[in-house]
N, C-alpha and C positions, 0 to 999 in steps of 0.2 A: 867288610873289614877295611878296606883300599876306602872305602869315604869315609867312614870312622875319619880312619888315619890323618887323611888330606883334611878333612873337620879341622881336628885337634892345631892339625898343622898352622893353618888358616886364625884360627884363635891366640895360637901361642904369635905367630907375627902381629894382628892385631892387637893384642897386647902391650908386646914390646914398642911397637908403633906409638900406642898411646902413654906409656909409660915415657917413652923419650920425647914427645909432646907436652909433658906436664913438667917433665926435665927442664924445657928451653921456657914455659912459661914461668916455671918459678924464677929460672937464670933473669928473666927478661925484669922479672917483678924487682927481684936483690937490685939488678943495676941501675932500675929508677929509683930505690930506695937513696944508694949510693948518691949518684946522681943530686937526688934533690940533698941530700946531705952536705953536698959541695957547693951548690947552688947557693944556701942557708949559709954556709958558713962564707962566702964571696959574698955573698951581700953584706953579709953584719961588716967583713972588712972594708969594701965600699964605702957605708954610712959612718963609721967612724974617720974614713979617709977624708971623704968630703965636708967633715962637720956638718951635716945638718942637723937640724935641730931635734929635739926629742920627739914633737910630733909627725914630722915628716917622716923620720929616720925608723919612726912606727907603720906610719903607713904605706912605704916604700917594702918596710919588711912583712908586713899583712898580704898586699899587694903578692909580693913574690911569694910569699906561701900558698895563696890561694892558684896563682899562675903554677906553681909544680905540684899542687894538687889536681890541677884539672888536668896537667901531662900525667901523670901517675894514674888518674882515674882512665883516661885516654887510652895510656897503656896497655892499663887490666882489659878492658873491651874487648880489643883488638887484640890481644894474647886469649882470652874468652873466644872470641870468632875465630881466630886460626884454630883452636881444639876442638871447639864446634866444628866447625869446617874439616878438620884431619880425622874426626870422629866420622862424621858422611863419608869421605873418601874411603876408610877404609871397610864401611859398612855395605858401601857399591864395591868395591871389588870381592868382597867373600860373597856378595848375594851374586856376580857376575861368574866367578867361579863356578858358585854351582849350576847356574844355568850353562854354561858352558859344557858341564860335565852331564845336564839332561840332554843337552842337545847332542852332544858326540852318541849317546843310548840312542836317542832318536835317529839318529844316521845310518847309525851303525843296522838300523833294524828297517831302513830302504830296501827294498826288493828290484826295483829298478830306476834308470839311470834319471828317468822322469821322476819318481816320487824323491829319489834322494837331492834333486835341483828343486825341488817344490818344499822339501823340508830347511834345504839353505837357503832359500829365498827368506822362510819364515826365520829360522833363526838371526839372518843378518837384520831384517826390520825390526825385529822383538830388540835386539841389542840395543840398535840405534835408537828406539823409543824410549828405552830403561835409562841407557844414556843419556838424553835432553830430558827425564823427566828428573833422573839424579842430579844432573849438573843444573839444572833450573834449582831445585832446592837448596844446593850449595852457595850459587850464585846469591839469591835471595839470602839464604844467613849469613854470607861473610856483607851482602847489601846493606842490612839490618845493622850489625855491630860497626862498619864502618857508619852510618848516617847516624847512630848513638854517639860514638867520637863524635863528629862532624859537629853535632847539638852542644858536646861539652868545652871543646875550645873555640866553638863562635861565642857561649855564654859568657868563657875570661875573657875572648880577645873583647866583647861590650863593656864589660864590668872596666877590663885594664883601659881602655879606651876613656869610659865617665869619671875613672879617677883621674887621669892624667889631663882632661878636660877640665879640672876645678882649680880654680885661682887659690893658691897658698896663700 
């Protein structure tokens, strides 16, 4: 009944964990929204500021669409790989939980002071290997979703680079 309990326990915070996760990823997605809205509406003021001409004044405004699309796309990734990644996190500690709670059984059922140092010996290595083998995975997807970024604003910063390289 007591791991029932702690079960449900463990679930209902992993839950709310992930639900405020998708809280701060949607908050994250609205502000780039905003963001590129402001961005959009500074440049149109810009180009009429400066008189450029209609063709410029288009591809000045293409340009920056395509540069707050790649921040926007950038974004979503990295709000993707933080939830990916808090999704791991909290899936290592209800799986460390319960091994915690095998292991206090197993302690608990030492006979003497030798098998009960023989059984903490194994519990501390088992930790530390779950550990490096959890945190190597995590480490790998937030790797992953950062070098996805990484590929999408090296592609503007090219593109904004060969347009601003072309003689008007």
């Amino acid at each position: 009944m007591a791991s029932t309990q702690t079960d449900n326990q463990a679930k209902n915070t992993a839950d709310r964990a992930v639900g405020q996760t998708q809280d701060v990823v949607r908050t994250v997605q609205d502000n780039v929204q905003n963001v590129s809205r402001q961005v959009f509406e500074a440049t149109e003021r810009l180009t009429r500021g400066f008189n450029l001409s209609k063709e410029d004044a288009e591809r000045f405004a293409n340009q920056s669409r395509q540069n707050l699309d790649a921040v926007t796309r950038c974004g979503t990734v990295l709000s993707q790989g933080f939830q990916e990644a808090s999704r791991h996190w909290i899936e290592f500690s209800q799986k460390q939980f319960q091994r915690n709670l095998a292991a206090v059984n197993r302690l608990a059922q030492a006979k003497t002071v030798q098998e009960f140092t023989a059984i903490q010996s194994d519990v501390v290595r088992e930790g530390l290997e779950h550990f490096i083998k959890d945190g190597k995975g995590i480490a790998e997807t937030s790797l992953k979703h950062a070098e996805e970024a990484g590929k999408i604003f090296s592609g503007a910063a090219k593109q904004t680079a060969q347009i601003a390289s072309r003689p008007n």
